[in-house]
C-alpha positions in Angstrom: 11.3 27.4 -14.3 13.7 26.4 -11.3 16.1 28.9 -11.5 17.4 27.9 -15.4 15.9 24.5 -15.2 12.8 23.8 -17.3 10.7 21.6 -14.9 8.3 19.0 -16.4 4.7 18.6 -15.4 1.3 17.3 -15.7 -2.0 17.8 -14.3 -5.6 16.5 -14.4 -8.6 18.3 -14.7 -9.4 21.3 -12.0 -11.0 20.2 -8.8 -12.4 21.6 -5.3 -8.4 21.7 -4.7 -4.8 21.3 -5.8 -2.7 17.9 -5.1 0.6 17.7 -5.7 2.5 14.4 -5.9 5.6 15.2 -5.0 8.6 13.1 -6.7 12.7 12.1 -5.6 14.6 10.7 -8.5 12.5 8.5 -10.1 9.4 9.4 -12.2 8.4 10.4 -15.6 5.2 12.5 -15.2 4.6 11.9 -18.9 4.5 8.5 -18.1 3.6 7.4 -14.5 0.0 8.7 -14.2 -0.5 6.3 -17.5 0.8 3.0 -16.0 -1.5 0.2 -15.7 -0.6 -0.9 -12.1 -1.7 3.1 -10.5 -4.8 3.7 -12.6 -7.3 2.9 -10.3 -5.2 5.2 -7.1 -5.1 8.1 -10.1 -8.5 7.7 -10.8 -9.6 7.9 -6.8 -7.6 10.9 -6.3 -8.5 12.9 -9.5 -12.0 12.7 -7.4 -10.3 14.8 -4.5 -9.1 17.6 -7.0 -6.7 18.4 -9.4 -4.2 16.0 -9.2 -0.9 16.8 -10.2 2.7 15.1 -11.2 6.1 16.9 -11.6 9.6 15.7 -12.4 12.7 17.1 -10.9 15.1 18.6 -12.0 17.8 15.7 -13.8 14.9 13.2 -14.3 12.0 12.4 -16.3 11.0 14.8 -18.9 12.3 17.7 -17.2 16.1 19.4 -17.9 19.3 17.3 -17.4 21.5 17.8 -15.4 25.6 16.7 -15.2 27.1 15.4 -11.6 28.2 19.1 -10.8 24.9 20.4 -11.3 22.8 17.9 -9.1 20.3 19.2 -7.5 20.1 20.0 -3.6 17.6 19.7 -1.4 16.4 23.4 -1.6 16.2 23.2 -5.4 14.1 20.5 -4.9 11.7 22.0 -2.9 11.7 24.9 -5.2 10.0 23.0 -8.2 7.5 22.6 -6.0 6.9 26.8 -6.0 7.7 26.4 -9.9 5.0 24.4 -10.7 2.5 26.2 -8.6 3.2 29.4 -9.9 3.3 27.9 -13.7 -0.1 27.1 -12.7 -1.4 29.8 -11.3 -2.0 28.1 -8.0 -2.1 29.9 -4.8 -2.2 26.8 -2.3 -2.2 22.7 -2.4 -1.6 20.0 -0.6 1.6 18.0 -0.4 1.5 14.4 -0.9 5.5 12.6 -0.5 5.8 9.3 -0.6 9.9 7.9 0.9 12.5 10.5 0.4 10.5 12.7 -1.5 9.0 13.6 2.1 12.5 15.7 2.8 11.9 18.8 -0.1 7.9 18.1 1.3 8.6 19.1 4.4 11.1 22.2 3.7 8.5 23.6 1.4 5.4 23.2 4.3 7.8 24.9 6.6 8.9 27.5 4.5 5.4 28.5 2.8 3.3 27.3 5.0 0.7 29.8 3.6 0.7 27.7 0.0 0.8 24.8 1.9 -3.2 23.2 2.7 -2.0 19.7 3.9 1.1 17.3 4.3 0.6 13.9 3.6 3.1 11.7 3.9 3.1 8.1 2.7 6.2 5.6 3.9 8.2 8.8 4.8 11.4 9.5 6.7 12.9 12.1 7.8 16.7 11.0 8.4 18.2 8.0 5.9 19.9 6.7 8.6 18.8 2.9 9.7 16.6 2.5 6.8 17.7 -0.8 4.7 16.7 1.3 1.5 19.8 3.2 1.3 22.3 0.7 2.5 25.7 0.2 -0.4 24.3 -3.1 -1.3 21.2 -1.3 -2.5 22.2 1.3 -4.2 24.2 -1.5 -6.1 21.5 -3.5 -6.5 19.3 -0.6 -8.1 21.8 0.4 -10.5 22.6 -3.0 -11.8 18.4 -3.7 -12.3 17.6 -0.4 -13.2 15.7 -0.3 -16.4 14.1 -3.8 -15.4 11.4 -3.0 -13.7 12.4 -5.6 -10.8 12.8 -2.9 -7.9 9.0 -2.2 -8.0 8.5 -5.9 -7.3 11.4 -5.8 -4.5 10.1 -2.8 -2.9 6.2 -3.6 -3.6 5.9 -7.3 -3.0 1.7 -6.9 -2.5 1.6 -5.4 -5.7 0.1 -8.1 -8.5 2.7 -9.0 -10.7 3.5 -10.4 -14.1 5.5 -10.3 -16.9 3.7 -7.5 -19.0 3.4 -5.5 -15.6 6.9 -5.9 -15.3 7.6 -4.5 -18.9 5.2 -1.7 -18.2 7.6 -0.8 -15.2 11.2 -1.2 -16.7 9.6 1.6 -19.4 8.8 4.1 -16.7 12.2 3.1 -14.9 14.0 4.1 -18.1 12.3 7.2 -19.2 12.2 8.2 -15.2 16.0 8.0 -15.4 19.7 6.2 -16.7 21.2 3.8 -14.5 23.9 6.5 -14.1 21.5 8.9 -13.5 20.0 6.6 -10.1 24.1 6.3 -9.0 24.4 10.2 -9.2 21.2 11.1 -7.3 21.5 8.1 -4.8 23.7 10.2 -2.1 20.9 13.0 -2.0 18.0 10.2 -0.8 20.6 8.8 1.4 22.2 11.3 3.0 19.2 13.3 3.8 17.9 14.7 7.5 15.0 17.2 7.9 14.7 16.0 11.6 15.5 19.7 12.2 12.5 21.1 10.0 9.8 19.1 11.9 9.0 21.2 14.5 8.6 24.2 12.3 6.1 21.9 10.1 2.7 23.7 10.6 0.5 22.5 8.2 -2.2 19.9 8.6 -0.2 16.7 8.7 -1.2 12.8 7.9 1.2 10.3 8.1 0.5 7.2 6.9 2.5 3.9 6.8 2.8 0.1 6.5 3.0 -2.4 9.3 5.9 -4.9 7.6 7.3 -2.4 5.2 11.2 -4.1 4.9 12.4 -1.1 4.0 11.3 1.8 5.6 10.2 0.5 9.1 7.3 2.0 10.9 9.7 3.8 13.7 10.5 6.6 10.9 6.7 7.4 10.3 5.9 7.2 13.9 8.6 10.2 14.4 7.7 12.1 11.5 4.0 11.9 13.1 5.7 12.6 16.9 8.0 15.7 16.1 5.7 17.7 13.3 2.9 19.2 15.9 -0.6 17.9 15.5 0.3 15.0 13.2 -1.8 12.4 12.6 -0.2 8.9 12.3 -2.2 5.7 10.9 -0.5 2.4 10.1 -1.8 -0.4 7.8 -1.0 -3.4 7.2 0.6 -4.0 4.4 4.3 -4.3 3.1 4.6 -1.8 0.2 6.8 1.1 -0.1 4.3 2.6 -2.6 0.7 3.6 -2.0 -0.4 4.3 -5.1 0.0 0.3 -6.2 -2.5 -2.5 -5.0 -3.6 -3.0 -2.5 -3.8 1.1 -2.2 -7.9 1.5 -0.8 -7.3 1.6 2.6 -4.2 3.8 2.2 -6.6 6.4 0.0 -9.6 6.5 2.4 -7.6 7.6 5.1 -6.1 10.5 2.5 -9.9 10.9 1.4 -10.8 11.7 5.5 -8.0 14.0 5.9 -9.0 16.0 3.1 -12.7 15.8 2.9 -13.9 14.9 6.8 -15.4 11.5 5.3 -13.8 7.9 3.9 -15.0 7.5 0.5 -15.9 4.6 -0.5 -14.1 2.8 -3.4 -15.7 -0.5 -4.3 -13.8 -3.0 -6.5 -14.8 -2.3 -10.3 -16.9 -5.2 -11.0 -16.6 -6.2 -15.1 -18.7 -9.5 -16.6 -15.4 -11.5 -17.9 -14.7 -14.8 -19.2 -11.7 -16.1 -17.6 -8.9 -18.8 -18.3 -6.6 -21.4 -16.1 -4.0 -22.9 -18.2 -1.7 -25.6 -16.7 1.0 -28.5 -18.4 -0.2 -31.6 -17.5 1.9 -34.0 -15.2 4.5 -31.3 -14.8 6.3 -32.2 -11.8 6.9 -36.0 -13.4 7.9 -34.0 -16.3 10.3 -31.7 -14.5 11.9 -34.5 -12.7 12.7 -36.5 -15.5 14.1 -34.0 -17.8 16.1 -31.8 -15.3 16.2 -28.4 -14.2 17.7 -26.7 -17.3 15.6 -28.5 -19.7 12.1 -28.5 -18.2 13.0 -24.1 -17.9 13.7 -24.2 -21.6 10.6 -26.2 -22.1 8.9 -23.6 -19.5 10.4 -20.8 -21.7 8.9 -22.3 -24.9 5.4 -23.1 -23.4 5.2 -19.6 -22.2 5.9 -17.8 -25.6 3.3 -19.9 -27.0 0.7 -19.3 -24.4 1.1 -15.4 -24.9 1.5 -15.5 -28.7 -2.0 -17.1 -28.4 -3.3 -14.5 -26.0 -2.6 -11.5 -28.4 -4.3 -13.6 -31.0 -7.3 -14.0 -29.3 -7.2 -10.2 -27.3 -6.5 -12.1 -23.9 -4.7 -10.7 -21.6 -2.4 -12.3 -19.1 -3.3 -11.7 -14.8 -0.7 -13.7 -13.8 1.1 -16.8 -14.1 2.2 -19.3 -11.4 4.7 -22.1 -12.2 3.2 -23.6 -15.5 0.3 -22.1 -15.5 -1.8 -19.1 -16.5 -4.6 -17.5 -15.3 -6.1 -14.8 -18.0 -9.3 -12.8 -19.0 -11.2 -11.9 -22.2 -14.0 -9.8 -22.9 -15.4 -12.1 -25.6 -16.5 -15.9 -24.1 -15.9 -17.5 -28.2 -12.3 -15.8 -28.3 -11.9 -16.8 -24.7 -12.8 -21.0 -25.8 -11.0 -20.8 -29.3 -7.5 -19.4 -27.9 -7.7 -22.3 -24.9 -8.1 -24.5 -27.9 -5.5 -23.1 -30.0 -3.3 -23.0 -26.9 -3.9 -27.0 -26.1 -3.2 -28.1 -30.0 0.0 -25.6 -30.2 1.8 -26.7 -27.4 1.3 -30.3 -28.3 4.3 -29.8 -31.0 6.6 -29.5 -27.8 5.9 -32.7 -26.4 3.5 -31.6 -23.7 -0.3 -31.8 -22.8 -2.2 -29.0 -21.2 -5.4 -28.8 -19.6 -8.0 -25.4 -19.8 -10.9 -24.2 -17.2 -13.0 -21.6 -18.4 -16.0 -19.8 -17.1 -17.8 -16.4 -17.4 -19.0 -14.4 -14.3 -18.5 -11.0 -12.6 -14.7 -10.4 -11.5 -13.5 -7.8 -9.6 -10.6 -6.0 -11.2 -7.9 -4.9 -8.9 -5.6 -2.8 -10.6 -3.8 -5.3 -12.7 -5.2 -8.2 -10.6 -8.6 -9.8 -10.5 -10.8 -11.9 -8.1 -14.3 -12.9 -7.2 -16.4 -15.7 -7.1 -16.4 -15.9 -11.3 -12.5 -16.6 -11.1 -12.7 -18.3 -7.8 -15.4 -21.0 -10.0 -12.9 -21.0 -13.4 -10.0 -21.8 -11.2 -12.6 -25.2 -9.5 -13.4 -26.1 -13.2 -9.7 -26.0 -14.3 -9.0 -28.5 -11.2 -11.4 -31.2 -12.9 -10.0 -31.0 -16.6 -8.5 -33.9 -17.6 -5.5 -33.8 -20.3 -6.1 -31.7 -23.2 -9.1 -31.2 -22.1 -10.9 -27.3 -22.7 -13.4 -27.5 -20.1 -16.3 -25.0 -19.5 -19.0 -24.4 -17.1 -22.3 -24.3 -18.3 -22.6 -20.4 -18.0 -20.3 -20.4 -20.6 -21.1 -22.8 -22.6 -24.9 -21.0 -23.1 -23.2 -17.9 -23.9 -21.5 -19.5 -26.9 -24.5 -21.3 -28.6 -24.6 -20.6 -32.0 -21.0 -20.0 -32.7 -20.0 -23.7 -33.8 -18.6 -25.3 -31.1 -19.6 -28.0 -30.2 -19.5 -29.9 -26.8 -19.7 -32.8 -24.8 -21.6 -33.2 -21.3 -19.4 -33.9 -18.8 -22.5 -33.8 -15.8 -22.8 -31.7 -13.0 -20.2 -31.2 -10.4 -20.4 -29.6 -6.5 -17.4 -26.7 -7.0 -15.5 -27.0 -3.6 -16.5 -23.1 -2.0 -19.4 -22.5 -4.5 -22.7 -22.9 -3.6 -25.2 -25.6 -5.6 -24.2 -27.8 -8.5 -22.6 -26.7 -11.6 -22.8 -29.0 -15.4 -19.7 -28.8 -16.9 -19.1 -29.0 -20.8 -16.0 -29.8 -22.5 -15.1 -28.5 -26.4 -15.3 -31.2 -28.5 -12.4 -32.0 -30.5 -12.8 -30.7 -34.2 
C-alpha cells in the first residue's frame, strides 16, 4: 500500500539480489514483462536477480486515481518503499529509465541504506530542453495513444511491424487512457531533481544513447557529473528505451556494474525456414494505377499475405513496401503457404514471386538475421513471376512430402560462399 493506494506488482523468481524497474506513467506490469519486443532484455536480467515491475499509482493495474488525486513526486517514490516492504525486501537496486529517474533518485537519497545501485537509462534530471516534453508532444501522445505508434517514434532501432505494433497499442491501453497520459503529462514535464543529486550516494551507472532525439546526451552527462562517483557510458544508438533491440550492449554494461564482469549474451540461434514475398513489377504497377489505388491494392495484398501466414503458422518479421519477409518452424508449411500466397493473390490482378531457404537465423527480439536469411533473401532476388523458388537445403528437407520440383541449376549467391542449386515448386 501507498498510503490508501493499492500498488500493483510483479516479480520473477528470487535471485543473488533485488531489481526494481522503476516506472512514470506508462506501464502495465501485468503486461509489459510479457511483450514480445522485451523478452530477450527480461530474460538477461532475470539472470542478475529477481527482477521486478511495479505500476504507479493512477496507471496499469494498480488504483485509479481522479485529476485531484494525481500523484506527486514523493508518492511516487514511496511505491517504491511499498513494494519492497510487500516483499519483504531489505535492499535493491534502482533501475529508471526517462522521467522515471526523478522518484529514482529521491528514493536513493532518502534511503540510501535500501538502496544497492542506481542505474539510470536515458535519464534526466530537469524536463527543461528536452524535445520529449515540448506542447506539440504531449499533443501528439494523446492523440496516438492507444496505437502503439510512440514506441516506434521514440524507439526508431527497435524492429517493427504490424503485429509488434498491435502488441504495443495493448500495453499502451492497459498502461493508461488517453486522458489518463494528458493528466500525468505535467508531472514528467515539470520535474527537477537537480537539487537531490549531490545527496545521491549510492553506486551510480548512467547510461545513454549517442543520437537519442529526444533526450540528448547533455542530460545523462549531468546526471553522471553532479551525483558523486557516477559512472557515465554512452552508446550508440537512438532509442529512448533499453529494454527494446538492439538492448545487448546497453545490458552488459548493467551486467558489469552489478556483477564486476560483462556477460555475454549471444544472439539465440534457431534452425528456421524463412520467406521473401514481393508483387511483381510493382513500381510499373504503382505508376499506372495511381497512388490511391495501388495502396488499396497494397491493402488487399497484405490481408491476403497474413491470412495465409496464420494458415500455415508463419509469422510475419517485417515487411518493406510490397513485400514480406517471414519465418516457419516447419520447411512443407513454409513451401505450401508461399504457394497458397502466389495463387491467392492472383484473383487481384497481381503476380508475386517467393524465395525460400532453411538455415540457422539469429533471432533478435522480434527481428531476425544471419547468413540463412541473408541466402533466402539472394534466392528471392532470382525468382521469376509466380515463381516459389527454393534452395536446395530446402528442397532435401521436403522429400517425401509431395512436392514436386523443377531444377533450376546452380547459382553463385552474391555474399555467400560456393554455389548453391536452386529448385522451383512445380505447378500442381
Amino acid at each position: 500500500m501507498n498510503g490508501d493506494l493499492r500498488v500493483a506488482y510483479r516479480a520473477s523468481r528470487e535471485g543473488p539480489r533485488d531489481i526494481v524497474f522503476v516506472p512514470y506513467w506508462d506501464t502495465c506490469c501485468e503486461h509489459l514483462p510479457e511483450l514480445p519486443s522485451i523478452q530477450g532484455w527480461v530474460e538477461a536480467m532475470t539472470s542478475l536477480g529477481r527482477l521486478i515491475f511495479f505500476d504507479q499509482p493512477g496507471t496499469g493495474a494498480s488504483d485509479p486515481v481522479t485529476l485531484g488525486e494525481l500523484p506527486n513526486l514523493e508518492q511516487w517514490a514511496d511505491s517504491i518503499t511499498a513494494v519492497l516492504d510487500d516483499l519483504g525486501s531489505t535492499q535493491a537496486v534502482l533501475l529508471a529509465c526517462a522521467a522515471a529517474f526523478a522518484p529514482a533518485a529521491l528514493f536513493a537519497a532518502t534511503h540510501p541504506s535500501r538502496t544497492t545501485g542506481l542505474v539510470v537509462l536515458e535519464g534526466y534530471a530537469d524536463a527543461g530542453g528536452t524535445s520529449n516534453v515540448q506542447d506539440e508532444t504531449k499533443v501528439a501522445m494523446v492523440r496516438t495513444w492507444g496505437s502503439g505508434k510512440i514506441q516506434r517514434l521514440m524507439n526508431p532501432d527497435m524492429p517493427w511491424n504490424e503485429e509488434i505494433r498491435t502488441t504495443w497499442a495493448r500495453h499502451d491501453r492497459l498502461a493508461a487512457s488517453p486522458r489518463t497520459v494528458a493528466f500525468m503529462f505535467p508531472l514528467i514535464s515539470e520535474v527537477d531533481v537537480r537539487a537531490v543529486l549531490p545527496t545521491v550516494r549510492v553506486p551510480t551507472l548512467v547510461v545513454h544513447h549517442t543520437d537519442d532525439p529526444f533526450i540528448p546526451p547533455a542530460k545523462g552527462k549531468y546526471i553522471a557529473e553532479h551525483i558523486p562517483d557516477a559512472e557515465y557510458v554512452e552508446l550508440p544508438g537512438r532509442n529512448v528505451y533499453h529494454f527494446v533491440e538492439p538492448w545487448r550492449s546497453s545490458f552488459q554494461e548493467i551486467a558489469e556494474f552489478l556483477t564486476g564482469h560483462q556477460a555475454e549474451v549471444a544472439d539465440d540461434r534457431v534452425l528456421a525456414t524463412v520467406l521473401f514475398t514481393d508483387i511483381v513489377d510493382s513500381t510499373h504497377r504503382a505508376a499506372e494505377m495511381g497512388d490511391r489505388d495501388w495502396h488499396a491494392l497494397l491493402d488487399a495484398h497484405d490481408a491476403v499475405v497474413r491470412s495465409q501466414l496464420a494458415r500455415f503458422r508463419g509469422r510475419e518479421v517485417n515487411t518493406s513496401g510490397d513485400g514480406f519477409l517471414a519465418m516457419f518452424d516447419g520447411p512443407q508449411r513454409a513451401i505450401r503457404c508461399a504457394m497458397a500466397i502466389r495463387d491467392a493473390v492472383q484473383a487481384l490482378g497481381i503476380e508475386v514471386r517467393a524465395g525460400l531457404h532453411t538455415g540457422e537465423c539469429e533471432v533478435r527480439g522480434d527481428d531476425i538475421g544471419g547468413i540463412g536469411v541473408h541466402i533466402g533473401a539472394r534466392v528471392s532476388a532470382l525468382a521469376g513471376p509466380n515463381d516459389v523458388l527454393v534452395s536446395g537445403t530446402l528442397r532435401d528437407l521436403v522429400i517425401g512430402s509431395g512436392l514436386e520440383f523443377e531444377d533450376r541449376g546452380a547459382h553463385e549467391l552474391k555474399g555467400v560462399p560456393g554455389e548453391w542449386r536452386l529448385f522451383a515448386v512445380a505447378s500442381p
